[in-house]
C-alpha positions as CSV (number, residue, x, y, z in Angstrom):
1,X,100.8,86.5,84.7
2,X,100.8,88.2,88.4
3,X,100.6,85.3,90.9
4,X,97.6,86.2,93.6
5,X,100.3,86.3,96.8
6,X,102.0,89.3,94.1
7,X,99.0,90.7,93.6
8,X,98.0,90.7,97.8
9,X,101.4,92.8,98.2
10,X,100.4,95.0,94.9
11,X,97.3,96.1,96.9
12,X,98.5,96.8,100.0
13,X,101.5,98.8,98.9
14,X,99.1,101.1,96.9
15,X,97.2,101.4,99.8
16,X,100.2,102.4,102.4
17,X,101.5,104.4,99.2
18,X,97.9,106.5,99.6
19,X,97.5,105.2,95.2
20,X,98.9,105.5,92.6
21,X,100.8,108.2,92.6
22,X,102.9,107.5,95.8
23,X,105.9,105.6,96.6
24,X,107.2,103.3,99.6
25,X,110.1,103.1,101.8
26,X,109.7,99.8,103.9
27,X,112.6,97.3,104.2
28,X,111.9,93.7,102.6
29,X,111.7,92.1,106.4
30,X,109.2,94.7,107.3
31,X,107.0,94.2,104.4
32,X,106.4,90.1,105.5
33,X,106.1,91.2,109.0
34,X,103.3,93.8,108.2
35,X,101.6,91.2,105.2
36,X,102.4,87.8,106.8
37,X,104.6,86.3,103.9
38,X,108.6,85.7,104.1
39,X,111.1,87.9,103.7
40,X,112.0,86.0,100.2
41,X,108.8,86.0,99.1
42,X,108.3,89.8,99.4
43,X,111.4,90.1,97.7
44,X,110.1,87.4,95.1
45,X,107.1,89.2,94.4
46,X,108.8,92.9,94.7
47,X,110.8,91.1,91.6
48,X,107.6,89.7,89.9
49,X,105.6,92.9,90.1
50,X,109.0,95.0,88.7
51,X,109.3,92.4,85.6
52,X,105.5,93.1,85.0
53,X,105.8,96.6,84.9
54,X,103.8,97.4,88.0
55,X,106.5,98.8,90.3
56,X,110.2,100.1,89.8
57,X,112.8,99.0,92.4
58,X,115.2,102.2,93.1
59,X,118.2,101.4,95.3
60,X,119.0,104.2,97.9
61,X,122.1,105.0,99.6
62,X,122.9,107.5,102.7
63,X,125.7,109.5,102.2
64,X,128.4,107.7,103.8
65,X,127.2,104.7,101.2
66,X,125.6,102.7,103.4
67,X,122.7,100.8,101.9
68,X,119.2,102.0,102.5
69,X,115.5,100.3,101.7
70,X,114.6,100.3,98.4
71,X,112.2,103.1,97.0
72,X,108.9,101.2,95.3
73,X,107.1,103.7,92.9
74,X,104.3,102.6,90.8
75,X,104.5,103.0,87.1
């Protein structure tokens, strides 16, 4: 079960994503800044939607290895 604050950050990532078939680059802190939650309970919910099958998680990484924000896609 997808709790309803999960659900809230489901929607509006498909919506800055333009649907479906788009993906988002936004950092965890700027995610709760833009929705209004924390920072852990973006990640939380990230986590939740990924272990529901709704999103996948990609790590990115510049060149020099320096971590970037994760890549949401929707599945």
């Amino acid at each position: 079960m997808v709790p309803p604050t999960a659900k809230l950050l489901y929607c509006y990532l498909l919506d800055r994503a333009g649907g479906r078939n788009g993906t988002v680059l936004l950092s965890s802190r700027r995610l709760a800044a833009e929705v209004g939650f924390s920072s852990s309970a973006v990640r939380r919910n990230l986590h939740r939607l990924q272990q529901n099958g709704l999103i996948r998680l990609s790590p990115r990484y510049s060149e020099e290895g320096i971590r970037l924000t994760n890549q949401i896609t929707f599945i």
